[in-house]
Structures are given as structure tokens and as C-alpha cells.
C-alpha positions as CSV (number, residue, x, y, z in Angstrom):
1,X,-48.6,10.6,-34.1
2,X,-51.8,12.9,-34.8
3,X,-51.8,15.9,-32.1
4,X,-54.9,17.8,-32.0
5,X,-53.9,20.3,-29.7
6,X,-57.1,23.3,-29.0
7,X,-56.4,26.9,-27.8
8,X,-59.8,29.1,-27.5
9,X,-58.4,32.5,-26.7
10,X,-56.1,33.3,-29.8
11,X,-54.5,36.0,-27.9
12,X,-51.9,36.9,-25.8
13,X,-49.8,34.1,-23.9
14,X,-52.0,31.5,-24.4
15,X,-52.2,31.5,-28.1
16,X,-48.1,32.4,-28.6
17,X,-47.2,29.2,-26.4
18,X,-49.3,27.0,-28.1
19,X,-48.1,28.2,-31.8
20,X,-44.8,27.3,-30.3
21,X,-45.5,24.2,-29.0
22,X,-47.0,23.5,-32.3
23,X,-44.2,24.6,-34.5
24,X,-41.8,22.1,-32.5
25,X,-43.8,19.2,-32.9
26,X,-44.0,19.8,-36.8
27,X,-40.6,20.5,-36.8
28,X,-40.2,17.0,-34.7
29,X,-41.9,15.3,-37.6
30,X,-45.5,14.7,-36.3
31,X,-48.6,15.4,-37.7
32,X,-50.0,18.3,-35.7
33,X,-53.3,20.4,-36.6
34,X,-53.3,23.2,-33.9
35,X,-57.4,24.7,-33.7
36,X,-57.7,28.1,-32.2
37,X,-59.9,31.0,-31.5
38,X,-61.5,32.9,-34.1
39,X,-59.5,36.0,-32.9
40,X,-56.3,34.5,-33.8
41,X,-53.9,37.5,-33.4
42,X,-51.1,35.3,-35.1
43,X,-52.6,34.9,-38.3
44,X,-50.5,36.7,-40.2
45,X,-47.6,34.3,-39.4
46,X,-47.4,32.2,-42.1
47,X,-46.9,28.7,-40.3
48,X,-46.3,25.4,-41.7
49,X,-48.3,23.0,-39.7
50,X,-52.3,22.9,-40.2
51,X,-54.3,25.3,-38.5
52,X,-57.9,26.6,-38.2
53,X,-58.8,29.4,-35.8
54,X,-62.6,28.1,-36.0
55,X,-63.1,28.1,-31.9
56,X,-65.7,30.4,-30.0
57,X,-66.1,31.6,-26.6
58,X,-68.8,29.0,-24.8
59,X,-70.9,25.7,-26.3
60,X,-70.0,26.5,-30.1
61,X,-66.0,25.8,-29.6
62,X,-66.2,22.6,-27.9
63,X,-68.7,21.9,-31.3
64,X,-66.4,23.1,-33.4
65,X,-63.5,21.1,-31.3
66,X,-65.8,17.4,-31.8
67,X,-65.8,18.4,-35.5
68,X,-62.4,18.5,-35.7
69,X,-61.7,15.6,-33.7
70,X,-64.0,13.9,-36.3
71,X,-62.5,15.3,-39.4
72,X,-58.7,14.8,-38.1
73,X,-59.0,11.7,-36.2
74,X,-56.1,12.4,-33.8
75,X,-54.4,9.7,-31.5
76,X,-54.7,12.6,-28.6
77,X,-56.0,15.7,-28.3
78,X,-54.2,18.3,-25.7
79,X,-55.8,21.1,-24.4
80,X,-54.7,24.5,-23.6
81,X,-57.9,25.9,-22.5
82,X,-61.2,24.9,-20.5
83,X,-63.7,27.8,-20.8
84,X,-67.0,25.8,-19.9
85,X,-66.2,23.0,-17.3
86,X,-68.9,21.1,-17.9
87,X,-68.9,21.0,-21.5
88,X,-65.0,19.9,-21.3
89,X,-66.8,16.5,-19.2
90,X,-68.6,15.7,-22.1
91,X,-66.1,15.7,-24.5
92,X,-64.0,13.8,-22.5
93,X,-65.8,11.3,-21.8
94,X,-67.2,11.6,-25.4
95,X,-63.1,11.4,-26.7
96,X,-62.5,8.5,-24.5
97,X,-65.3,6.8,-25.7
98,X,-63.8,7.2,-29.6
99,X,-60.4,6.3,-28.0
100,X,-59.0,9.2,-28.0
101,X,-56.2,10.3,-25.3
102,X,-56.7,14.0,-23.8
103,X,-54.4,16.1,-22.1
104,X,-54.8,19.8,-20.3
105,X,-51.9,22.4,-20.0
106,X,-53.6,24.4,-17.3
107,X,-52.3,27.9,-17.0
108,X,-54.2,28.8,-14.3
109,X,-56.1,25.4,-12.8
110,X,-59.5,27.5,-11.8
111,X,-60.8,30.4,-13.5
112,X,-60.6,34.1,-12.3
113,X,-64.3,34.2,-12.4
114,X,-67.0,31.8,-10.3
115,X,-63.8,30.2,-9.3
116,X,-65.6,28.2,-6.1
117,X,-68.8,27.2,-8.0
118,X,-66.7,25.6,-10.7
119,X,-64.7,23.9,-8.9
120,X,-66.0,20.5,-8.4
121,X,-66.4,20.0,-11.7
122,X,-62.9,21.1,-12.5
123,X,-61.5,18.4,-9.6
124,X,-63.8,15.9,-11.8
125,X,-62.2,16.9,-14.8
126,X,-58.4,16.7,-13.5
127,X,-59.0,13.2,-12.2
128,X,-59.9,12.4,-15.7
129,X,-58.0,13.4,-18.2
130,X,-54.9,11.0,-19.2
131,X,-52.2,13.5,-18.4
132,X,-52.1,17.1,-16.6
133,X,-49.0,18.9,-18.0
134,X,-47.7,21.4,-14.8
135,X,-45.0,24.0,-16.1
136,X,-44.7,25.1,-12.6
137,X,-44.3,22.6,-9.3
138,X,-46.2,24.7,-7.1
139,X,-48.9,24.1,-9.6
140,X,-48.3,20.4,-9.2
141,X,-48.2,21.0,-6.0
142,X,-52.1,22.3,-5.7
143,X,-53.5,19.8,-8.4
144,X,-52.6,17.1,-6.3
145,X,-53.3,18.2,-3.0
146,X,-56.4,20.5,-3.6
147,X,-57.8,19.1,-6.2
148,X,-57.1,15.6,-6.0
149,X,-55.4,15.2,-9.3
150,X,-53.3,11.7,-9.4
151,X,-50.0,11.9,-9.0
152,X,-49.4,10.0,-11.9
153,X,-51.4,11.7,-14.3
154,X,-49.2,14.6,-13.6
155,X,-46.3,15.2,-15.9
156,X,-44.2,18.4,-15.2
157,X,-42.6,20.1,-18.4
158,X,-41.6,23.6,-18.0
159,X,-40.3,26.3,-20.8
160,X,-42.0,28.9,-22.4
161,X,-40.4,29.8,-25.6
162,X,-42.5,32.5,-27.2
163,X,-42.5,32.6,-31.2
164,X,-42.4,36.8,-31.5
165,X,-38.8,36.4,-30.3
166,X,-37.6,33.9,-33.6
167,X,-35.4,35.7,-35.9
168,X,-38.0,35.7,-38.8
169,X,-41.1,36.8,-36.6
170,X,-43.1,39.4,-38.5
171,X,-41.8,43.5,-37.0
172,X,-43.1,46.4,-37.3
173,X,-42.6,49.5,-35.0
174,X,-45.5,51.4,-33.7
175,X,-46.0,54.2,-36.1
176,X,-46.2,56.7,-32.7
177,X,-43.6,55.7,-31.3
178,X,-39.6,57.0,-32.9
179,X,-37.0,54.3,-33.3
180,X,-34.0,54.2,-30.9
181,X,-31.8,56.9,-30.9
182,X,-27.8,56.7,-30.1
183,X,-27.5,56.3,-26.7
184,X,-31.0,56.1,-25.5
185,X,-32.2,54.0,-22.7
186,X,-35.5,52.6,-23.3
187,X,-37.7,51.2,-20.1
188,X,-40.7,49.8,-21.2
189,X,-44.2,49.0,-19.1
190,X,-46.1,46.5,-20.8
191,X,-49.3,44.9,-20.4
192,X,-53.2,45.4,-20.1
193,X,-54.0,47.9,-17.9
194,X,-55.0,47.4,-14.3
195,X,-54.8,49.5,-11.0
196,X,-52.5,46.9,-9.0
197,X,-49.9,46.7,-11.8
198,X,-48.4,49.9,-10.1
199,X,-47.5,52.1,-12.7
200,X,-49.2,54.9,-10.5
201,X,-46.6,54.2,-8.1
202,X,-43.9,54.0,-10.7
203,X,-44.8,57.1,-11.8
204,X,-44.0,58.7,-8.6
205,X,-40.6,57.5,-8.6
206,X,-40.2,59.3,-12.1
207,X,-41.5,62.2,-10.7
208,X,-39.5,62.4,-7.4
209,X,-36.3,62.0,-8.8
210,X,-34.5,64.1,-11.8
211,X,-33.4,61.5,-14.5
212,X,-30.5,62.0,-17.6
213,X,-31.6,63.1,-20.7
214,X,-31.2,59.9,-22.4
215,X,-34.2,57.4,-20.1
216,X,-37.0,57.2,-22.3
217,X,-40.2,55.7,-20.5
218,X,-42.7,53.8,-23.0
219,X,-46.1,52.6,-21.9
220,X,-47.7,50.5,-23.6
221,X,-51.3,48.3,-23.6
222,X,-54.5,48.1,-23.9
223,X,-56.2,50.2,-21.2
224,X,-52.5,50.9,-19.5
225,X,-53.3,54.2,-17.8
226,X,-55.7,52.4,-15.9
227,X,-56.2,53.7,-12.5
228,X,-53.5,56.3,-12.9
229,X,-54.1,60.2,-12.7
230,X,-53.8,62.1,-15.6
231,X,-51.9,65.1,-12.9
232,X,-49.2,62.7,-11.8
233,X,-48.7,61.6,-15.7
234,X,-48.0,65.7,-16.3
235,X,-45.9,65.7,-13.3
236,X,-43.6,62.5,-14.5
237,X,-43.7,64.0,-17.8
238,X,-41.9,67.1,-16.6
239,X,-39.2,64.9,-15.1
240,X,-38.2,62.5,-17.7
241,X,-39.5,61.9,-21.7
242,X,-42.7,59.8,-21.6
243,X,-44.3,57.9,-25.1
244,X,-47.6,56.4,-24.4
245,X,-49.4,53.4,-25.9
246,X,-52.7,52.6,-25.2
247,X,-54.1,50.4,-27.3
248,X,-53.8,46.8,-27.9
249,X,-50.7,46.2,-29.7
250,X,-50.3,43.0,-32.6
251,X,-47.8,40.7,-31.5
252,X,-45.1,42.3,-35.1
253,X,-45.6,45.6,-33.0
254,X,-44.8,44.0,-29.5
255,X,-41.7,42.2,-31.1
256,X,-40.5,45.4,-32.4
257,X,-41.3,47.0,-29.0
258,X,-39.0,44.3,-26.7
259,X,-36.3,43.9,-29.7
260,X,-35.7,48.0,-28.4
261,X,-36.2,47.6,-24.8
262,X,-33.3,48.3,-22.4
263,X,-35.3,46.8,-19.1
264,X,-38.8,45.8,-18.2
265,X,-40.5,47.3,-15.0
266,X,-43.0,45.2,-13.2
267,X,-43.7,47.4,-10.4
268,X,-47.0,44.6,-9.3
269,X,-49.1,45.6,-6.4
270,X,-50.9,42.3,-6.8
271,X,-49.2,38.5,-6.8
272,X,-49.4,37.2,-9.9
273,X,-47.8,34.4,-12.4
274,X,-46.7,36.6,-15.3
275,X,-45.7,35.2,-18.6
276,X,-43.7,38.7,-19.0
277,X,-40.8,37.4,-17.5
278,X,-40.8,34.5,-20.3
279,X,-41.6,36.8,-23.3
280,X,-38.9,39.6,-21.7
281,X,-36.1,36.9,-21.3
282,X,-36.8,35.7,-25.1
283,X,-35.5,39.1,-26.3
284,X,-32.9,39.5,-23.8
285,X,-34.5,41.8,-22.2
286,X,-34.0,42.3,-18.0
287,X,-37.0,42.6,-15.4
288,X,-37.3,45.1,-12.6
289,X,-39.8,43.2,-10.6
290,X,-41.3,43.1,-7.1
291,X,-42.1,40.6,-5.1
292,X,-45.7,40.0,-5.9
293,X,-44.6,39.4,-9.5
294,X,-44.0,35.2,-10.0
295,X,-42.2,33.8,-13.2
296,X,-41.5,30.4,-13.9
297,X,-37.5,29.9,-13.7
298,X,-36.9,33.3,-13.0
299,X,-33.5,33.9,-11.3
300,X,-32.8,37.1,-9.6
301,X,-29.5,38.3,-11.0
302,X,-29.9,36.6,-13.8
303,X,-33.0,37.7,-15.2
304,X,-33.0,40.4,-13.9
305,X,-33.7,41.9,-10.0
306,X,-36.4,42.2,-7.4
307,X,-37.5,44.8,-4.5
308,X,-40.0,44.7,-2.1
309,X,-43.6,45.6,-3.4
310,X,-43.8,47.5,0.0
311,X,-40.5,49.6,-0.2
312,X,-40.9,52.1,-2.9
313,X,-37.3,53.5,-1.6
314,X,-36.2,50.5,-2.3
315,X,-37.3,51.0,-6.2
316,X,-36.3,54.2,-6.5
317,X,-32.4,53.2,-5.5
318,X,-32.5,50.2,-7.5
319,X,-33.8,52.0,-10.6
320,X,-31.3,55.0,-10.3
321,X,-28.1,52.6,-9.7
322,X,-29.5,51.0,-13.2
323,X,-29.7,54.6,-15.0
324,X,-26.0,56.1,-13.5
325,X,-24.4,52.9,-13.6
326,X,-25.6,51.1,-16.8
327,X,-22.5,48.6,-16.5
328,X,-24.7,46.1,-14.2
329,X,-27.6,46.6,-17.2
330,X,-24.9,45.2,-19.2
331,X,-24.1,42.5,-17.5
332,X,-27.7,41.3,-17.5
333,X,-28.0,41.5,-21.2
334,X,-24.6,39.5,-21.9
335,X,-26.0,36.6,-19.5
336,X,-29.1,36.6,-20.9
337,X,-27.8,36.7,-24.2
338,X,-25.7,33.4,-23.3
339,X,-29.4,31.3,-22.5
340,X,-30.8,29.1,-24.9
341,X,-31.8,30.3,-28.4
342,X,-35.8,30.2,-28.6
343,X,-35.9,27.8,-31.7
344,X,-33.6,25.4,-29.2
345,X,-36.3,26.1,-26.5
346,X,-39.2,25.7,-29.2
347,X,-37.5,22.0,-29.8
348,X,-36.7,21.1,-26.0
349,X,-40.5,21.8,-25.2
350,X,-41.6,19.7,-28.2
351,X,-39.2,16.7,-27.3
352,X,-40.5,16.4,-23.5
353,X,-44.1,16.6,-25.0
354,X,-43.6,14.0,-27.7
355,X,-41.8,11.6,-24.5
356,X,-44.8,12.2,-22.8
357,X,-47.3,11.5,-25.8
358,X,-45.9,8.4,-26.9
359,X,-45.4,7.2,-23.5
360,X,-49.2,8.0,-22.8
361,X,-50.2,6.0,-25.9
362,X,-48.3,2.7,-25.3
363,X,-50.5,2.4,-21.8
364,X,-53.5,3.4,-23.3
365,X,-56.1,1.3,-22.5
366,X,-59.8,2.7,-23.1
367,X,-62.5,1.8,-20.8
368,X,-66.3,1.7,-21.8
369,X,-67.9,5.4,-21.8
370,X,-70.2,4.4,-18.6
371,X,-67.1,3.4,-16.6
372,X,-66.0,6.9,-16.3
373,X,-61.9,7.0,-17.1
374,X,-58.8,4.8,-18.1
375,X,-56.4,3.4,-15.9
376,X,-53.1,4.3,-14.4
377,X,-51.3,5.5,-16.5
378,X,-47.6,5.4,-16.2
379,X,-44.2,7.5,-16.3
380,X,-44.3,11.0,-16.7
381,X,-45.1,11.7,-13.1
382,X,-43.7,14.6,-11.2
């Protein structure tokens, strides 16, 4: 098969999921060409399937995507991003019309912004696209009865193996920041910075409590210290050793950063669907989460453990137990070092997608460009 398969941010999750999703299928033996956006933060991964990190934010990348559908002439093309609703109509229709299959991956299924003013346009666009990949049920759960996606166009495929984690990822440490010494513990708070993340509040617990010598706090992100006051900072500092980050961090810097990292803290004040949890559990890595913090598959115990967003206590006990008694960090690591290898996960993904794919194209059956979509499709349903 030809897979076209178009991701417009070329950062963050987004971009590392799609690279991986990529990888398996070349690996699988298709022919894949995977088109990105111009800020490809993974181009210095040398690859071996095609790639051009050609798409722009608005009009220009769904251009840019038509040109490639012209140049590659794939059997489907499977999206991994929607910035412009009604652009995305046109060129399905337009791909449908050249005979073209196209599937979405939505990651979120509105966008954060103008969510309510977009929406009828994105309930036209789930009713006609061939297949909806969900890699979450609740998601499948809301396309179908909120947005009246048909259940049959769904197809559920869950994983997120992330790329940074393969053995022969590009790594390079942080110039700030010292390796690991003997016997350090290394907690790390990752992400782009934002009020309701709670590191504020995490930074109270620090300060509240005296800590061993050997817990080493590192923050990192673009933006981190958002919302957080520069007086508590001083006061945490005084209790326990402190590195700071902020900046954005390329992904050979954030593999470096995990490969060291003892346990995660997610200490969310808002409910959200993090991809942390995927991209901590690829390195073997534990989460300290709360309860407004959402990851696909996560198992408490497993991958790590949860508290009440509302019960800082509750954090406080947990976190300590984790530091005194760093047996029960142990046992996390072993079990998460028994899950499946990421190039095993890279290949599971790719075999449910190519399932899906050929299954898709043996009930293909275009329809004129006035009559609006296909027909049923079959299999692949949740």
C-alpha cells in the first residue's frame, strides 16, 4: 500500500507518534511518505521512510498536503491533524473524488480554541471520513454519541510507543544540568508551563517537609515556572536541591532527561489526557499523578500511583513513603521494565493500522464528488 499519512504540528506528541507510526509501517514493508510541519523538531533523526516537513499552520498546509497527494498518489491518506475544519471538507471531498481513502487520528476531537463554533463542521467531517481511529473508548464513546460519528467508521487502536525511548534515539544531556550522581534520586516535572499543572502546590510540599540529601528536583519546559512565585521557589530551594529548565527542550535532550529520571510528578490541578504517562512509561519511568491527570492504559500500581488532586496531605505522605522507602520505587521500575519493548509496540501499532488499511480498501467504493461520502464501510468497528 501507499500511506500518506500528514501531521501539521511537528512538535511534541503529535509529531513523536506519528514518526512512530511511520517507522512501523516502513518497517511492515509499505510504502509510507509521512508529510509534517515545517518545525519538525525530529529532523535530526535520520529516518528511513520518505518525509517532507513542508506543512504550515492555516490554507498553505492543506496546499501543500493536495500537492503531495498529487505527486505521491497514495491509496489513503491518514490524518493526524485538522487545523482549519473547513478546509479539511474540501480536501475530503476533493480526495474522495480522486479515489482516495482518508482517515483522522483525532487526539483531541474539537479544538481548545472556538471549540463550539467549529463544531458542526467537525460533526460533518467525522461522518465523512472512511475511518475514525479512537486510541481511547471514552473518545469512541463521544464521537458516536456527540458527534454523530458512525459506529462503523470507528476503529479503536490504542498504544503510544514514542520513538525518543528506542535504543538508538539521538541523547544529549542538557548542558545545565550535571549527570547522575551515585545514589541520587532524580524527580523530574516536565512539560510546558501552566498555572493548573500544580507545581506551585508541589513546591509547597518541598518546602513543608525536610528531604535526604540525595532527592534532586529538576524542572523542566518551556515557560515551567509559570504561575509560580519566585519566594516559594527560594523557600523549596532551602529545603531540598532544585535544577531549573525553562526553555523548550529538543526531544535528544528530553530522552537524556527520562533515561535519568527516578519518578515523574504530575501534581494536575486541571483534567487532562496527558501523553506523559505514555512517553514516562517508555523509559521506565513511574508517575506520581492525581486524579485530574488521564492516561490511556494507565494502571495504578503499575505505572505508577495516584492521590487526590484535593488532598495535598495525601501527596505529601505518598511522596515521602517513595523517598524513605525507595524499595516500592523499585518495584515499579522492575514491572515496568517487564512491559513491552517500544520497537515491539512501534510494530503492534503498525500491524492493527495495516488490518485496518487493507480492510478499508477492499470495501472501498468511491461515490461521485456531489454525492457527499462512500458507503458503509465494514470491520474495524469498536
Amino acid at each position: 500500500m501507499r500511506i500518506l499519512l500528514a501531521e501539521g504540528s511537528g512538535r511534541g506528541f503529535l509529531n513523536q507518534y506519528s514518526h512512530a507510526l511511520a517507522l512501523g509501517l516502513h518497517e511492515a514493508g509499505e510504502r509510507v511518505r509521512l508529510v509534517t510541519g515545517r518545525r519538525d523538531e525530529l529532523a535530526d533523526w535520520v529516518v528511513p521512510f520518505e518525509k517532507d516537513a513542508c506543512l504550515a499552520d492555516g490554507l498553505a498546509g492543506w496546499l501543500c498536503l493536495c500537492g503531495q497527494v498529487k505527486r505521491f498518489n497514495p491509496d489513503l491518506v491518514h490524518l493526524q491533524w485538522i487545523d482549519h475544519p473547513l478546509a479539511a471538507l474540501v480536501f475530503l471531498r476533493w480526495a474522495h473524488y480522486r479515489g482516495v481513502r482518508v482517515i483522522y487520528t483525532p487526539h483531541n476531537i474539537l479544538p481548545h480554541e472556538r471549540r463550539w463554533l467549529s463544531l458542526p463542521f467537525f460533526r460533518e467531517i467525522y461522518r465523512s471520513l472512511d475511518r475514525v481511529v479512537v486510541r481511547d473508548l471514552h473518545l469512541g464513546w463521544a464521537l458516536e454519541e456527540l458527534l454523530d460519528t458512525p459506529q462503523e467508521r470507528l476503529a479503536y487502536l490504542p498504544g503510544s510507543p514514542n520513538p525518543l525511548a528506542l535504543p538508538d534515539f539521538p541523547s544529549s544531556f542538557p548542558p545545565e544540568l550535571a549527570g547522575c550522581q551515585p545514589g541520587e534520586l532524580r524527580i523530574l516535572f516536565f512539560g510546558h508551563g501552566s498555572g493548573r499543572k500544580g507545581l506551585g502546590e508541589f513546591l509547597e510540599v518541598m518546602a513543608g517537609c525536610e528531604w535526604p540529601e540525595q532527592l534532586h528536583l529538576v524542572v523542566a519546559g518551556e515557560g515551567v515556572l509559570a504561575g509560580v512565585n519566585g519566594d516559594l521557589l527560594g523557600r523549596a530551594r532551602a529545603r531540598v536541591r532544585i535544577s531549573v529548565l525553562d526553555r523548550y527542550l529538543r526531544p535528544s535532550e528530553v530522552s537524556a532527561l527520562f533515561s535519568q529520571g527516578e519518578l515523574l510528578v504530575m501534581p494536575y490541578r486541571k483534567q487532562c489526557k496527558s501523553p506523559l504517562t505514555d512517553l514516562a512509561a517508555a523509559f521506565g519511568v513511574p508517575v506520581l499523578r492525581s486524579d485530574r491527570v488521564q492516561g490511556v492504559g494507565f494502571q495504578d500500581g503499575e505505572h505508577g500511583l495516584t492521590y487526590p488532586h484535593d488532598q495535598q496531605g495525601q501527596l505529601t505522605k505518598i511522596l515521602q513513603d517513595l523517598v524513605m522507602y525507595p524499595g516500592v520505587l523499585e518495584i515499579l521500575h522492575r514491572g515496568l521494565a517487564g512491559k513491552t519493548a517500544v520497537s515491539d509496540a512501534i510494530c503492534k501499532l503498525a500491524d492493527g493500522h495495516r488490518v485496518m488499511y487493507r480492510e478499508l480498501q477492499a470495501s472501498f467504493n468511491p461515490l461521485p464528488l456531489e454525492s457527499g461520502m462512500v458507503g458503509n464501510t465494514v470491520g474495524g468497528g469498536l
